[in-house]
C-alpha positions in Angstrom: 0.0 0.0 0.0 3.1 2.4 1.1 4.3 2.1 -2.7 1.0 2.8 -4.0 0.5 5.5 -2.0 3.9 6.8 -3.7 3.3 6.2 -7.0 0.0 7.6 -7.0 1.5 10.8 -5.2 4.1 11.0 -8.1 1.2 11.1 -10.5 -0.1 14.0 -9.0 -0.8 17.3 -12.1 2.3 19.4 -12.6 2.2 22.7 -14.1 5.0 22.5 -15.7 8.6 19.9 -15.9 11.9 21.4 -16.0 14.7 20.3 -18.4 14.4 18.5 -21.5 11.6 16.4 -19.9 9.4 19.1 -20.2 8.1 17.9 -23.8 8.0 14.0 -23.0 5.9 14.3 -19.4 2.0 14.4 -20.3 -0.1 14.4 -16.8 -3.6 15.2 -15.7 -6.0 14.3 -13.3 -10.2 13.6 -13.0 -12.1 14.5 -9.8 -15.1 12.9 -9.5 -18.0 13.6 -6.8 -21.3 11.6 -6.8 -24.0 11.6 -4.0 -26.7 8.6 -4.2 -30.0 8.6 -2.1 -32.2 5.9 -1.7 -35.5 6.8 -3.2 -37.5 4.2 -1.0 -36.2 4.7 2.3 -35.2 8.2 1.9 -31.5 7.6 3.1 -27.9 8.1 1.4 -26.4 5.1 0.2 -23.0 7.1 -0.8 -21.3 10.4 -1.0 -18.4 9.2 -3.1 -14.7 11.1 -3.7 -12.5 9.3 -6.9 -9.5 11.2 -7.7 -7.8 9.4 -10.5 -4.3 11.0 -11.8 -2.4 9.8 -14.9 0.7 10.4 -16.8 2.5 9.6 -19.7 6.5 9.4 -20.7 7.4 9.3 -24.1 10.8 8.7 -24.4 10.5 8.6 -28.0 8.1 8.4 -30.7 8.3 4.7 -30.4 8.3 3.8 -26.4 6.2 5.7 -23.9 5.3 4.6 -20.0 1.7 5.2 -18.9 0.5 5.3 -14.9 -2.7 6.2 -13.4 -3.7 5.5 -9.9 -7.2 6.2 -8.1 -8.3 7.1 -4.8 -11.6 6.2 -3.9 -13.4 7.4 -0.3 -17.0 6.9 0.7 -18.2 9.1 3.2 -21.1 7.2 4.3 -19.9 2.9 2.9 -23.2 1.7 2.3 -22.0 0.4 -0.9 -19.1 -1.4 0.8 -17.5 -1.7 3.8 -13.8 -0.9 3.0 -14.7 2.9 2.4 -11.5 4.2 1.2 -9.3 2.5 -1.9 -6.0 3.5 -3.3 -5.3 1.0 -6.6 -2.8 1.4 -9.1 -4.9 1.6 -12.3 -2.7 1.1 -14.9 1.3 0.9 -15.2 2.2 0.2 -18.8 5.1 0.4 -21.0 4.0 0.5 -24.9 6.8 0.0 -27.6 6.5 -0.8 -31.7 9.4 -2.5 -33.4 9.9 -4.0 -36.3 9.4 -8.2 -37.0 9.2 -10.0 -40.5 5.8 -9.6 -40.6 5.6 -5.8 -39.8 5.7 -3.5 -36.6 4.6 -4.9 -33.8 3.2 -3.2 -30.7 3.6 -4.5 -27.4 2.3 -3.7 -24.0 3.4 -5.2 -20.9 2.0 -3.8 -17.7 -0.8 -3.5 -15.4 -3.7 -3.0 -18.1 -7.0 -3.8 -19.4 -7.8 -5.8 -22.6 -11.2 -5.1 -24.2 -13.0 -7.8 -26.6 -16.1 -7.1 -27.9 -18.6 -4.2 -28.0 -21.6 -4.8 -26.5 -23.1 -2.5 -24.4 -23.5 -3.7 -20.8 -24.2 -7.4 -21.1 -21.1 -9.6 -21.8 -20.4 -11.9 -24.3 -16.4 -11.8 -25.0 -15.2 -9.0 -22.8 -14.2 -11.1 -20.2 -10.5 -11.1 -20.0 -10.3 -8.8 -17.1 -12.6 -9.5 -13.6 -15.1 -6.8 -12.9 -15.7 -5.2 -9.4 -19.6 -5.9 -9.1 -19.4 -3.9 -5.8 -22.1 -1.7 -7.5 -23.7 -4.3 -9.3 -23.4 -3.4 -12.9 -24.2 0.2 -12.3 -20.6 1.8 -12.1 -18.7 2.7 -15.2 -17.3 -0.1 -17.4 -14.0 1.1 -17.3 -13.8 2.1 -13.3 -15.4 -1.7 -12.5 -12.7 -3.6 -14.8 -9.8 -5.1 -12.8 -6.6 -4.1 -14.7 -4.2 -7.2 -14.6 -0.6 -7.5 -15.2 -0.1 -8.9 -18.7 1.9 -9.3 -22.2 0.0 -7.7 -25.2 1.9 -8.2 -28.1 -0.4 -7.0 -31.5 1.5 -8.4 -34.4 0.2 -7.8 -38.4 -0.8 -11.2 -40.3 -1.0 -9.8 -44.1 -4.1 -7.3 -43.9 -5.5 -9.2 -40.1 -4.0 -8.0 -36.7 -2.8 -10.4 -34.5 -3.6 -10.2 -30.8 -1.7 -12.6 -28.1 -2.0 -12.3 -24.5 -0.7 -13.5 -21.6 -2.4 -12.3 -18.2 0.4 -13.5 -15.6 -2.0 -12.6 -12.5 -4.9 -14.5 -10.9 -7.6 -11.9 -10.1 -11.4 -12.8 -10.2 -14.6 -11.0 -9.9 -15.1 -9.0 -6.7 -18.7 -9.5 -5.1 -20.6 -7.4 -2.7 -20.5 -9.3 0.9 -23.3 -9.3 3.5 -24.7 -6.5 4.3 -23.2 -4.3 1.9 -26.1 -2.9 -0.6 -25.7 -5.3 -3.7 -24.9 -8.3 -2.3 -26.4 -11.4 -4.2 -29.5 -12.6 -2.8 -31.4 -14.3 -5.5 -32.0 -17.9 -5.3 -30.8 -18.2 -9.1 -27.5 -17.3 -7.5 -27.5 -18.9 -4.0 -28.0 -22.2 -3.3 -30.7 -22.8 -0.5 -29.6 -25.3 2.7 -31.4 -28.1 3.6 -33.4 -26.4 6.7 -32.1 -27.1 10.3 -28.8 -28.0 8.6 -25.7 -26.3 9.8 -23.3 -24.7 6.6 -19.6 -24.3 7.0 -18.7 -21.8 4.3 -15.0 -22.3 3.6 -12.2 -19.7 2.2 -12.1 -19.9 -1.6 -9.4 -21.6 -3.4 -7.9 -20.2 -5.7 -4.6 -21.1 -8.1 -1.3 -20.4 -7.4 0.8 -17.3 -8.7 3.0 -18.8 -11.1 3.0 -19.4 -14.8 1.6 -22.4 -15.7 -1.3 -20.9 -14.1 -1.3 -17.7 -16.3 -4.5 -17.0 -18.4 -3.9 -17.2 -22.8 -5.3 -15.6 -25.2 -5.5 -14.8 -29.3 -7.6 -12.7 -31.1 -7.3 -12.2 -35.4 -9.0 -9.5 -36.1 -9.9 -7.1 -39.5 -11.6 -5.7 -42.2 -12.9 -7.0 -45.4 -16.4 -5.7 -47.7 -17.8 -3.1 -45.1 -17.4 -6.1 -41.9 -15.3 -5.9 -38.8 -14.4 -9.2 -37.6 -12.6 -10.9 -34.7 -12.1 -14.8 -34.1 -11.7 -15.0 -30.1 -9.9 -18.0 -28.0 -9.6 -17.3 -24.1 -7.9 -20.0 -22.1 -8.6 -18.9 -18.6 -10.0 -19.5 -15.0 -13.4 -18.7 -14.5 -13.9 -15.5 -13.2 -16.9 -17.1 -11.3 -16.2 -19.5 -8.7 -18.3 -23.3 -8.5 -19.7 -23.1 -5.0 -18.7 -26.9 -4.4 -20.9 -28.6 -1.9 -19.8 -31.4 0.5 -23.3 -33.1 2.6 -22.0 -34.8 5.7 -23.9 -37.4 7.8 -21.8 -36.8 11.3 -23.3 -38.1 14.8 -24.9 -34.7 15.9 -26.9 -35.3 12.5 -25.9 -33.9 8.6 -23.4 -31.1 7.9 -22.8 -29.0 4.7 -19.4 -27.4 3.6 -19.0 -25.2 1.4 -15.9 -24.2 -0.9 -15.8 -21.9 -3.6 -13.3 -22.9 -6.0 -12.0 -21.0 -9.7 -11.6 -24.1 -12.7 -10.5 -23.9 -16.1 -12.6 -22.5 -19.1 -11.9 -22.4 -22.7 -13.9 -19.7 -24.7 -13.9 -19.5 -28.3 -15.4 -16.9 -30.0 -16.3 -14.5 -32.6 -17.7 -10.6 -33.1 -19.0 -8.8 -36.2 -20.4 -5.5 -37.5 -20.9 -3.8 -40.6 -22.5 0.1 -41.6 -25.4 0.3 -43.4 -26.2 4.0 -44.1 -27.6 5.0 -40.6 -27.5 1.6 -39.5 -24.9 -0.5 -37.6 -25.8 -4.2 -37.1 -22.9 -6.1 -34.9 -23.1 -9.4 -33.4 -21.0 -11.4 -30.6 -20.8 -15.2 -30.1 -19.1 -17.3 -27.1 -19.1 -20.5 -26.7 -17.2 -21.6 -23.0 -16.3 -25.1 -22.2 -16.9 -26.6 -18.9 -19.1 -24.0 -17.0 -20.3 -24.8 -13.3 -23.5 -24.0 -11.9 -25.1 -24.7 -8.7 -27.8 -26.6 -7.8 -29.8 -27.7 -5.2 -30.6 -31.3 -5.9 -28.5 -33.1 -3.3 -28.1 -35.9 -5.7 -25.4 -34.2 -7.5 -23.4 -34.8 -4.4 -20.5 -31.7 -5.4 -23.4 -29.2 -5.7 -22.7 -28.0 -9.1 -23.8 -29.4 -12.5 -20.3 -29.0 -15.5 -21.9 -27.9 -18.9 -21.2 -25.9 -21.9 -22.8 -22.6 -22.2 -23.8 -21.0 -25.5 -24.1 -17.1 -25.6 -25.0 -14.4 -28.3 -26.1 -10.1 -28.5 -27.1 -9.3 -31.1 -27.2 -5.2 -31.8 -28.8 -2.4 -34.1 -27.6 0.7 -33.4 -29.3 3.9 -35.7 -28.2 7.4 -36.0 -31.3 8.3 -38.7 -32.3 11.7 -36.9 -29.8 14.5 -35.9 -28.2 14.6 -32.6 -29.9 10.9 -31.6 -28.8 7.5 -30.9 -30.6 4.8 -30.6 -29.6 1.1 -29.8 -30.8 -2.7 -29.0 -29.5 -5.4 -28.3 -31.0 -9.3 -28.1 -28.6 -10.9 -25.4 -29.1 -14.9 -24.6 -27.3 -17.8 -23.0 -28.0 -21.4 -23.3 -26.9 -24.1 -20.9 -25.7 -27.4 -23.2 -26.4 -29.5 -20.1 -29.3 -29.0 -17.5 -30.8 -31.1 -14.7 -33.6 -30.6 -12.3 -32.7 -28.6 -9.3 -29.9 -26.3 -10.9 -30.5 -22.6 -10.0 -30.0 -21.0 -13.4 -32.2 -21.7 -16.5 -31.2 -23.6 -19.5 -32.1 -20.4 -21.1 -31.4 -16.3 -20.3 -33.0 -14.0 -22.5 -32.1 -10.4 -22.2 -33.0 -7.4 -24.4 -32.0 -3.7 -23.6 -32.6 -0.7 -25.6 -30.4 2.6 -25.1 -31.3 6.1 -26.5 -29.1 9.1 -26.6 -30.1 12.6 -27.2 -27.8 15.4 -27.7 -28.8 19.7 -27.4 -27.2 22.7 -27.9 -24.3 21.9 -29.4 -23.5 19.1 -27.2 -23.8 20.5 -24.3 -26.3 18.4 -23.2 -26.8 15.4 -23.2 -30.1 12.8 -21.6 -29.7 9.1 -21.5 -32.0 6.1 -21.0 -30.6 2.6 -20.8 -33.6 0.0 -20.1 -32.5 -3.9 -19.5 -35.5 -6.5 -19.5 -35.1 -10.0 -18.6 -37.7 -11.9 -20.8 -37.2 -14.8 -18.5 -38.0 -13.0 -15.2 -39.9 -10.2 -16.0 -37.4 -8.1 -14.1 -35.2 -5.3 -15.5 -33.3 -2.1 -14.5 -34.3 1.3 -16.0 -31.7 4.1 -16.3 -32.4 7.5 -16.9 -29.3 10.1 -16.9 -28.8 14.1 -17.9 -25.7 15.5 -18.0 -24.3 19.1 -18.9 -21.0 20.1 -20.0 -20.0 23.6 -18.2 -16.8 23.4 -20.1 -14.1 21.5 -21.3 -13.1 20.9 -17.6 -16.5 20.2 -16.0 -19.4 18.6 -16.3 -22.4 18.1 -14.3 -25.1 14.8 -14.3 -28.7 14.0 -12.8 -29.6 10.4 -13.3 -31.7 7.6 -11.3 -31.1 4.1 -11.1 -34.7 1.8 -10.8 -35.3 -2.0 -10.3 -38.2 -3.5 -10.2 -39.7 -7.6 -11.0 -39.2 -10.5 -8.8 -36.5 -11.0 -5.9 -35.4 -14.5 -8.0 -34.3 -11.9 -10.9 -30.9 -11.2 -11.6 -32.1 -7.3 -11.5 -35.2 -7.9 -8.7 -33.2 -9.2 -6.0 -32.1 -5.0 -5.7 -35.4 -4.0 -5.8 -35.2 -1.8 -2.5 -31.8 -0.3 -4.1 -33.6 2.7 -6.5 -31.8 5.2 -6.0 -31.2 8.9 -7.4 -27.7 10.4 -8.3 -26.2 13.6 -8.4 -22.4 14.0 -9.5 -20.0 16.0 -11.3 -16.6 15.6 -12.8 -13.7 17.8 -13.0 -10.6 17.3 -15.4 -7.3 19.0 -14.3 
């Protein structure tokens, strides 16, 4: 924490640097302030500080060092219980140099890598974890968990060439009891036998060494109007099998329960293509050996391995000035399903997004709606934001669940909340 803390200080906005430094140091900084109040019980949830400074070092047109830090503080740690965070965000080194088959540019650092472009369901962008302390409600980019890893991107004739090599085991971080979005759905937590004493057990996770590392590939270009991309992810499952041992002891039966990360290979593929005012892109993933829970205690491990097939589909139209409007068609399938598993064979998932901009961009309103066909649950968000200048800008929004307690988005139904923020670039 001590050389965090250092880093991030060195990171801090400078005026100006002396020497011949002066026109190879690039730094800045974004403070961000957001208040949330709970809309049914009329209390604050949060009243949230995130200073995030960066800088950049080229040290020549053809090698340059990025690091950006962030320091987090809650005031009032409804939304977790560790109030104040200091994480470095990113510490990269970025270099092109030449190969047989062209220039190749390689990044090795603490980073994210981004697959896919679907707008917040998840198909193939899953190389980093995601902080779900906030559900799904935070940023994208502040909820992904950078990871130390080798990017190389090498040219293949008119394709680019993606390998990866994440060399750190991090996994999804989940909201713990009592905290405002922890899990509660029974889709998502297996239900005891009643009277039944449960021993939950530390999860356990791999080692940190390389033949534990996470690989990945992705070809990707452009040929008659399409972007393309042919995905393969050899990785640990970001979400752990809640493993299930039933006891018979003398005092009567016992369950333990350990939450353990396994191996997944995902192999997919993304599209899109313009058509006048309309974009149609695509994602497809299929993952080998998937666990999900259930509670049949005949599957004596508590989990049932299958294959899992998942699509978006997405139409995204610009046909009136200053608007936006996109859908998206998101399902999963389950290859293997038995009675007593939690989840579905099937998740169906549509959303629909529209943007509006006025006066000359200065403001901007924002709706995102996501509707689980399955459940009949969904999360509605409405968001306006104004631009004061290029430094600062200013947003109103509300977050609102509503359907059944089992739903992914129902189980937060008591969580609507409004927001009020603004964000400062230095």
């Amino acid at each position: 924490m001590k050389n965090i803390l250092l880093i991030t200080l060195a990171m801090l906005p400078v005026a100006s640097v002396a020497g011949p430094w002066q026109e190879h140091v690039e730094s800045g900084a974004n403070l961000e302030l957001e208040w949330a109040q709970l809309t049914k019980q009329n209390t604050s949830q949060k009243f949230e500080f995130q200073f995030e400074p960066d800088m950049t070092i080229n040290f020549h047109r053809e090698m340059q060092l990025n690091i950006a830090g962030r320091l987090r503080h809650d005031t009032i740690g409804d939304i977790e219980q560790d109030q104040t965070q200091l994480h470095l965000r990113e510490l990269t080194l970025e270099t092109l140099f030449e190969t047989r088959l062209g220039r190749t540019f390689l990044t090795l650092g603490k980073q994210q890598i981004v697959w896919g472009k679907a707008d917040g369901l998840k198909v193939l962008d899953v190389v980093n974890p995601q902080d779900w302390r906030e559900f799904i409600l935070d940023d994208i980019n502040d909820s992904r968990i950078p990871l130390w890893a080798v990017n190389a991107e090498i040219p293949v004739g008119d394709n680019n060439l993606q390998l990866i090599a994440i060399l750190e085991q991090q996994y999804h971080e989940r909201a713990e009891a009592g905290e405002s979005y922890f899990f509660t759905s029974s889709q998502f937590v297996p239900t005891p036998p009643s009277g039944v004493p449960v021993t939950i057990e530390a999860t356990k996770k791999p080692k940190h060494d390389i033949k534990n590392a996470d690989l990945g590939l992705q070809l990707s270009g452009f040929s008659s109007g399409w972007d393309y991309s042919v995905n393969y992810l050899y990785h640990y499952d970001d979400n752990a099998a809640l493993l299930r041992n039933l006891k018979n002891t003398l005092s009567g039966p016992s369950v333990t329960i350990q939450s353990e990360h396994k191996r997944s290979h995902l192999i997919g593929s993304a599209l899109s293509n313009a058509f006048g005012d309309l974009t149609l892109r695509t994602e497809v993933g299929y993952s080998v050996d998937r666990f999900y829970s259930t509670n049949k205690t005949s599957d004596n491990d508590g989990v049932v391995k299958t294959d899992e097939f998942a699509y978006v589909f997405g139409l995204d139209w610009f046909g009136v000035s200053d608007t936006f409007i996109s859908t998206q068609l998101f399902q999963s399938y389950l290859t293997q399903h038995k009675t007593g598993m939690l989840r579905d064979r099937t998740n169906t998932t549509v959303s629909i997004l529209l943007e509006q901009d006025y006066f000359n961009d200065t403001l901007k309103s924002r709706v995102l709606w996501l509707h689980s066909l399955d459940n009949e649950d969904g999360l509605v968000r409405p968001k306006i934001s104004y631009q004061l200048n290029d430094m600062t800008t200013f947003w109103l929004g509300a977050d609102i669940f509503y359907g059944s307690a089992a739903g992914l988005y129902g189980q937060f139904d008591q969580q609507d909340r409004a927001l009020l923020g603004t964000e400062i670039s230095i």
